[in-house]
N, C-alpha and C positions, 0 to 999 in steps of 0.2 A: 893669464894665458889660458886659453882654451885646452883641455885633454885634448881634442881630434886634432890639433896641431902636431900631436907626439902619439898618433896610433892609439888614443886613447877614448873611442866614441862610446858615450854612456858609462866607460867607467868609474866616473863617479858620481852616477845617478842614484839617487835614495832607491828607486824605487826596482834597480839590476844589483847592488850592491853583492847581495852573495855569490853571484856568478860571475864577475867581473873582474877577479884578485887578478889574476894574471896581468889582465888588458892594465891594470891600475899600475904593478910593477914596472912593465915595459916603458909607459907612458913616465911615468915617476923618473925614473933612472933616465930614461932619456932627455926631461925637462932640468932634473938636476944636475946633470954634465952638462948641460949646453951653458946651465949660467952658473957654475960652478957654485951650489946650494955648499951649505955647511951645516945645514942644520935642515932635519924637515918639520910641519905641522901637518897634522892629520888628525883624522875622524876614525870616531869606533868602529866605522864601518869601511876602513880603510887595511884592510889585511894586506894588500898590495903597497903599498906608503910601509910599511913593517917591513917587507920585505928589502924593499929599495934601497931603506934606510942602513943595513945590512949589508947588500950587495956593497955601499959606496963605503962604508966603515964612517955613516957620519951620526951623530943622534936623531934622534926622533921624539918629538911631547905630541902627544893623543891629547885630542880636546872632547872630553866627555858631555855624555846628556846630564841634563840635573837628577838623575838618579840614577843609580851604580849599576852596572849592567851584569857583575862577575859574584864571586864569592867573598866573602868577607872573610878579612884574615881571623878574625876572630869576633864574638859575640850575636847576635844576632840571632839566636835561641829562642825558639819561637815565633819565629817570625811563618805567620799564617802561607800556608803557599798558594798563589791567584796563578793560576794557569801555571804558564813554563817556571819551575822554581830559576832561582837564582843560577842551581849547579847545572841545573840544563841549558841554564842561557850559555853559561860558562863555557861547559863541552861542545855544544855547537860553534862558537866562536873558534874553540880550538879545533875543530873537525876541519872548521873553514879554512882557519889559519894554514894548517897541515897541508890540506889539500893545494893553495896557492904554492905553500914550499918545492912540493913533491913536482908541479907542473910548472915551475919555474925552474927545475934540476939542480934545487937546494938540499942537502940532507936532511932526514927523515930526523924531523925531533931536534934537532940543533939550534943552537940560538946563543950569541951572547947575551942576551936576558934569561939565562937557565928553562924552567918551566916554565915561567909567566912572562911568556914574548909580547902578551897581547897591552899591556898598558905603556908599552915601548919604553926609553929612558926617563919619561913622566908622565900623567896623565893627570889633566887637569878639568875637575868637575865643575862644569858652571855655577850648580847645582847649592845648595846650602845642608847643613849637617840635620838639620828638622826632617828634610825628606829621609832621611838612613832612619832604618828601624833602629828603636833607642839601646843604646849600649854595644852597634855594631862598630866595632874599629876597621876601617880600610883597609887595603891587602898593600905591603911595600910600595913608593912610588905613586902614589895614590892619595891628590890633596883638592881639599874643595878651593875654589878661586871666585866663586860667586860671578859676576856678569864679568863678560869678558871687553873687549874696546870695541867691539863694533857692536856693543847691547848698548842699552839705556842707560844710565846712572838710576839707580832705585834711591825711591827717597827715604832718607834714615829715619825720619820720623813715621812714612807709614811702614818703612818694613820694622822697624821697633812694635808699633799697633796692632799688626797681623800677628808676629810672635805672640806676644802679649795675648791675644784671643786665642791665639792655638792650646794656649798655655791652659789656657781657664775652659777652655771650651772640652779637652779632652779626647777629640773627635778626631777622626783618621785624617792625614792631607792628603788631599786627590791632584793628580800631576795631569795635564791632558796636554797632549801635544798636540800642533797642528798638522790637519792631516795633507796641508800643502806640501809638505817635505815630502813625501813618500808619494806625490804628483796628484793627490787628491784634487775633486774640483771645487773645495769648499775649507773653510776653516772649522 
């Protein structure tokens, strides 16, 4: 189903994503009464899908990037900081978060997921544990799933191979993502 069917234009474009929460809620809640959802999926960049989910009292699983966007519940000490640290990605999220609540005339700060509204009732990392800096454990609700049903099947013997060279080679892994998602005109 199209968002602009349910009030929902550009709301879930990568590239309006932070501005959007509202239009996303509206749109959300409206698509899920009409075919009575029981359950929602959503994206990291979905604070409006959070909210909806809420409004209807039904769950919600967050489908994550292959590396962890928030804080780590624990270890991860040391870990070098490349631009935005982790806890800035984090506050930002929740600034966003708030801000969708506050303009959708939700209470300030409330959530049946206590403080951590944002990985919703699950949140499931494409992602593989090699990309986590070593020794970092995930925050509650928070499981790696590796490729999900509309990805590829990876193959076990070269993803064994790769491991395997990660292994010996010692050297950082570099994530790049396409810059098509976020409406770039090039990979």
């Amino acid at each position: 189903m199209a968002a602009e069917g349910f009030g929902g234009r550009r709301a879930f474009s990568a590239a309006w994503w932070g501005r959007t929460g509202l239009e996303q809620y509206r749109a959300t809640v409206r698509a899920a009464r009409e075919f009575g959802a029981d359950l929602l999926v959503t994206s990291v960049l979905c604070n409006g899908a959070l909210l909806a989910a809420e409004a209807l009292d039904i769950p919600v699983v967050v489908v994550g990037l292959s590396v962890h966007l928030w804080e780590y519940a624990a270890g991860g000490e040391g870990e070098p900081p490349l631009g935005r640290s982790r806890g800035n990605r984090t506050e930002e999220m929740r600034r966003l978060y708030e801000r969708v609540r506050e303009e959708a005339g939700f209470p300030a700060g409330g959530s049946r997921r206590g403080n951590s509204p944002l990985p919703g009732d699950a949140l499931l990392l494409r992602g593989d544990p090699v990309l986590e800096f070593p020794g970092a454990r995930l925050p509650e609700r928070v499981w790696h799933v590796g490729p999900l049903a509309w990805e590829p099947v990876a193959d076990t013997a070269e993803v064994e191979e790769v491991r395997e060279f990660l292994a010996r080679s010692g050297k950082p892994v570099v994530y790049v993502h396409l810059g098509r998602v976020f409406e770039g005109a090039s990979r």
